[in-house]
matplotlib code that plots the C-alpha trace (Angstrom):
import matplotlib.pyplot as plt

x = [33.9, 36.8, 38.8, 36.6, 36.2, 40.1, 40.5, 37.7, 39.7, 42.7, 41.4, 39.1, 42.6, 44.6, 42.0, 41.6, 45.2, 47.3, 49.8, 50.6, 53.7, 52.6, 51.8, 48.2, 45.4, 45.1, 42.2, 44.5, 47.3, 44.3, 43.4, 47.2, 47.8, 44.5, 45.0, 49.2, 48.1, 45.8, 48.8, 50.7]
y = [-70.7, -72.5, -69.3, -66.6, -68.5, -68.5, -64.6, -63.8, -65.9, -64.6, -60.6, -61.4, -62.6, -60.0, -57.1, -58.8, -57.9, -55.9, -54.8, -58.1, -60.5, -63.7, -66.6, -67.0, -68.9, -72.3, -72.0, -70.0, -72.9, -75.6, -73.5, -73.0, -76.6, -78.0, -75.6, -74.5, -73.2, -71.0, -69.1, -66.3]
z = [-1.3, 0.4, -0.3, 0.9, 4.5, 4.7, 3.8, 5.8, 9.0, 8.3, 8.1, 11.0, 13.2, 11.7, 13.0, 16.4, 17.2, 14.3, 16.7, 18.0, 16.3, 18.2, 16.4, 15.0, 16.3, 16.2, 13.7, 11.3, 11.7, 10.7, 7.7, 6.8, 6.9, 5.1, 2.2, 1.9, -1.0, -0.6, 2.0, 0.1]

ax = plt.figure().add_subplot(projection="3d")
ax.plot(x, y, z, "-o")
ax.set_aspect("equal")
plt.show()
């Protein structure tokens, strides 16, 4: 369930601004650093 959550973040980020390069949201970073391995 973990898993879904942190795809869903991620896509949800990604489709608030695709066109931007600038570092993701704080959230993002949490998730990323809670669960490395879930990153690709």
């Amino acid at each position: 369930m973990a898993m879904r959550e942190l795809s869903n973040r991620r896509k949800a980020g990604q489709d608030r601004h695709p066109e931007k390069t600038e570092p993701e949201p704080p959230a993002t970073l949490w998730d990323q650093q809670q669960a490395p391995e879930a990153g690709s």
